[in-house]
C-alpha positions in Angstrom: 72.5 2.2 -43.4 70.2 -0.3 -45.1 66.8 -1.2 -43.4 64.6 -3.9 -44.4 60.8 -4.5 -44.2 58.4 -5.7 -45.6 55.8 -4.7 -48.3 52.7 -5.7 -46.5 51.3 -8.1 -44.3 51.0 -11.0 -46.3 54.4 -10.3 -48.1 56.4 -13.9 -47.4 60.0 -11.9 -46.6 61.5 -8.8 -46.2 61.3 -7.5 -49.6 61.6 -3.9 -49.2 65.4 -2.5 -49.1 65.7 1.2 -47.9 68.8 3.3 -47.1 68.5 5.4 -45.0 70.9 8.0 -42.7 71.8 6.8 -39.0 69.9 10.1 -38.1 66.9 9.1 -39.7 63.1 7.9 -39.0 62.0 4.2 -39.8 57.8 4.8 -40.0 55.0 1.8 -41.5 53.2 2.2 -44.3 49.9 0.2 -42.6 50.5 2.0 -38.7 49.6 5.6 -39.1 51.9 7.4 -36.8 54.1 4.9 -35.5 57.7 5.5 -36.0 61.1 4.7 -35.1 64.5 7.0 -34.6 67.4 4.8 -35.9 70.0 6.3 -33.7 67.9 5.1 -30.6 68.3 1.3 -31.9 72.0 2.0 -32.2 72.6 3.9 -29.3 75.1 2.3 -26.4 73.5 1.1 -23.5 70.4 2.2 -24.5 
């Protein structure tokens, strides 16, 4: 799966390419601790 972000604030698009497994953790670089299980974005219904 490939997830996009960006490199920092002021960054003018999406510039970072990741690939990462569906089982996986999404996490920022400038919020300490926050985080994000990919299989909860693609989970039905949820």
């Amino acid at each position: 799966m490939l997830v996009y972000r960006r490199s920092g604030p002021s960054a003018p698009s999406f510039d970072v390419e990741l690939e990462l497994e569906p089982s996986g953790r999404l996490s920022s670089p400038l919020l300490e601790g926050f985080g994000v299980e990919l299989r909860e974005l693609y989970e039905e219904g949820g």
